[in-house]
N, C-alpha and C positions, 0 to 999 in steps of 0.2 A: 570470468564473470558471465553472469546467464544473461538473455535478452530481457531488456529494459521491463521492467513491472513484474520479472522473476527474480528468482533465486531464495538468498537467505533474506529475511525480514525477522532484526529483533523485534520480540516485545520488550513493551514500555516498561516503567520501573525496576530497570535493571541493578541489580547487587553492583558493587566494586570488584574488580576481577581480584582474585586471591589468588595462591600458590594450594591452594586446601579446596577449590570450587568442585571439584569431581572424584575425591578420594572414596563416596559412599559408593562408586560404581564399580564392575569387572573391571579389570585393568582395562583389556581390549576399547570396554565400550567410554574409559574415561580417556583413554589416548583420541578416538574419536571422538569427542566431546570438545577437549581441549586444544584441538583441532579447527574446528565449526567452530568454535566458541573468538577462537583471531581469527577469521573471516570476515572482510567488512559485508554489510548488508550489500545486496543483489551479489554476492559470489554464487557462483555453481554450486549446489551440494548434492548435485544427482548423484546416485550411483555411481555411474561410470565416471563421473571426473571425481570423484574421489579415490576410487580405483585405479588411477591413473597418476596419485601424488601420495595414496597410504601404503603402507606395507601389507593389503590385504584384499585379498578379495572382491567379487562383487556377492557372493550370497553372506561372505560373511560380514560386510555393509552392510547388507539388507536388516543381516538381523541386527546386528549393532545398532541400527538405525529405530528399529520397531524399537525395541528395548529405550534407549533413549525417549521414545515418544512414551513409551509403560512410566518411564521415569519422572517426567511431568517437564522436560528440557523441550521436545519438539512439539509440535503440530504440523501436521500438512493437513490442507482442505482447498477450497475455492471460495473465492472473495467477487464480488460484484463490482464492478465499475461506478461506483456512485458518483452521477455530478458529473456526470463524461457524458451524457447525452449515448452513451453507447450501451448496448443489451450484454455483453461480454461480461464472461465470469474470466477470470485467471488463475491459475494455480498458483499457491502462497506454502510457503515450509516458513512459518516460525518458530525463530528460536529462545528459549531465557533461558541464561545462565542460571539464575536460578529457580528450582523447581518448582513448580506449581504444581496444584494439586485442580482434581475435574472442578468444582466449583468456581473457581477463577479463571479456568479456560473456559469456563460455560458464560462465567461475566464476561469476556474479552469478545466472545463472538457474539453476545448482544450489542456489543459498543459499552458498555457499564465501564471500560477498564480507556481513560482518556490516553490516545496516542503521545508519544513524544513529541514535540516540536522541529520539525525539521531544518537545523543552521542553513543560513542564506547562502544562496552560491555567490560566487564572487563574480558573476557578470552584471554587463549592462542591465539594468531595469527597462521591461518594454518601453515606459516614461520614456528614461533618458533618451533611447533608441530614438522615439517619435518628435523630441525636440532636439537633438542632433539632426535631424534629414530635413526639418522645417525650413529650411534656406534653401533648399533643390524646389519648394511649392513656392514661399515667396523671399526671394534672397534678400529682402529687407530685414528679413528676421535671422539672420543667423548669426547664431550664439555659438559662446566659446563653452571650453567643458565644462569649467564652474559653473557655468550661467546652466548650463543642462542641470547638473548637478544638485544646485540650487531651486531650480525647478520643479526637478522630478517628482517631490515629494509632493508637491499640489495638485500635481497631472496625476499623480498615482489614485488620489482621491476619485479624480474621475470616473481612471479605467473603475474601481472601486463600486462606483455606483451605476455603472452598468454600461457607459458611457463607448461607443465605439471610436477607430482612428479615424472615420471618416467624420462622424459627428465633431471629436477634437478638431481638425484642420481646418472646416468649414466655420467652428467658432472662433477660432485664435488669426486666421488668416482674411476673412471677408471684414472690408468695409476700414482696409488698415487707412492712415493718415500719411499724406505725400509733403518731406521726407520723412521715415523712421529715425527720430535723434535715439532713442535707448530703446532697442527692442526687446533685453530682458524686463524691463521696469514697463514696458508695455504690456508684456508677456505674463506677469504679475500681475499685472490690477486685471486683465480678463480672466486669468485662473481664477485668480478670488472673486469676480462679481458675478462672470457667467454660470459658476459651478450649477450644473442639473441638480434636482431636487433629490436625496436620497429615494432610496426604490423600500420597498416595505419587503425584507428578505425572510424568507420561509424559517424556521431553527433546522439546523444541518440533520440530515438522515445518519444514525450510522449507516455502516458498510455492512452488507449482509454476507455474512457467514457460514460456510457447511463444513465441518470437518468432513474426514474418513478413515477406518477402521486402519489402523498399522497394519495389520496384516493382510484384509483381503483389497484394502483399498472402496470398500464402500462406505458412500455417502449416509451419512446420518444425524439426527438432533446430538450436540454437546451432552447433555444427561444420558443418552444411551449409549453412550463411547465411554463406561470409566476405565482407567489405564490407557485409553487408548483404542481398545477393541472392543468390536459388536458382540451381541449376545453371540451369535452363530461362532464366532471362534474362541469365546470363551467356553463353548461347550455347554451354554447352555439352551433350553428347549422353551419351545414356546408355551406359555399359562392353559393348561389341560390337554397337551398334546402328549401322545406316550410315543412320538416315533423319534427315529435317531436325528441327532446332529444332521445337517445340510451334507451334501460333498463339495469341494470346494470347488467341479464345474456345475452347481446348483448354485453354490455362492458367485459363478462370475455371473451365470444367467439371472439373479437375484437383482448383484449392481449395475447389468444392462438394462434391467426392464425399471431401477431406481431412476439411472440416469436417462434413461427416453422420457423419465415421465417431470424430470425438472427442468427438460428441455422444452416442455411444450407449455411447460407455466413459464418461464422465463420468455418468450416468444411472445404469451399470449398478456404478459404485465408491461404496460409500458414503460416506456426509459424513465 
């Protein structure tokens, strides 16, 4: 598995897996596919660890890999941290089973293409967390796990609307009555009478988006990547230039001085 907010990341509206999903490709590059394709999301698919588990190569990954992305299966780009209060872009490889064509990877990195729904993990809810510990502030109040359980879901509303734990504690715990006979049914009518006022919340941003070319790895608009790749390594020239093709240490100096200059727009745009 890659570090947390790497690896593989399906896209959304995924086909059903079949036994026929990668038959249009080279063998090579549908054994790869059908590979990556059982991979749960955040697996490794760099290079080397898959060169370390295929019968092949790292250049001939590489290229299996570009091809794949020509093929309309991958993407790799950098994605923005939205809603994290943080400036940090991250590297992103997504995958679909099935193929898409430039149009729909250009809707996807506008946001046009709604993510999946992510299934709940099977832990504690902060809620619960926060009325479990309630009896260590005021041991009048401690509740058993149903009674957390049964709670959570009102407390959730809170955190919900913007509500911190220290604001919860100070509302549920000050001004309690001497003895506490039901502290969940106490616990209950101040969930429901105290609750904060809804907060007037912004409509979500998408996540912003930059692919990069399969092969030389430069950054660019979705419409200028079709297959995959920039004009410089499809061979072609720029509109009334008669000189050759780039070289490809032209094309690294190209995506150095790309990337120094989305670094200092990303620096200079707040979170």
């Amino acid at each position: 598995m890659a570090n947390p907010g790497y690896g593989k990341r399906s896209a959304p509206d995924q086909s059903r897996r079949t036994a026929h999903d990668f038959t249009h490709l080279p063998p090579r590059e549908a054994a790869v596919a059908a590979y990556v394709d059982r991979l749960p999301d955040g697996a490794d698919i760099s290079v080397k660890t898959l060169a370390k588990q295929l019968p092949y190569g790292q250049c001939a990954l590489r290229t299996a890999l570009n091809r794949l992305q020509q093929a309309g299966h991958l993407r790799r780009g950098r994605e923005h941290l939205a809603g994290t209060g943080s400036p940090r872009w991250i590297t992103r490889s997504w995958w679909s089973r099935s193929a898409r064509d430039d149009d729909w990877w250009t809707a996807f990195t506008r946001g046009d293409v709604p993510e999946p729904e992510q299934p709940p993990r099977p832990t504690r809810s902060r809620a619960h967390i926060l009325l479990a510990a309630l009896g260590r502030t005021a041991p009048a109040l401690s509740l058993s796990q149903a009674d957390c359980a049964a709670l959570a879901p009102l407390l959730a509303e809170w955190f919900a609307r913007g509500a911190s734990d220290e604001y919860v504690l100070q509302a549920l715990t000050s001004g309690l009555p001497s003895p506490v006979h039901h502290p969940a049914a106490l616990l209950r009518k101040r969930l429901t009478d105290k609750i904060p006022p809804e907060p007037v919340r912004p409509p979500a941003r998408p996540p912003l988006r930059i692919l990069e070319c399969a092969k030389c790895g430069a950054p660019g608009r979705p419409e200028a990547l079709p297959g995959g790749l920039c004009g410089a390594c499809r061979g072609e020239r720029a509109p009334g230039s008669h000189n050759t093709p780039l070289s490809a240490p032209e094309v690294r100096s190209r995506v150095a001085e790309i990337r120094g200059a989305m670094n200092e727009r990303r620096e200079r745009t707040p979170a």
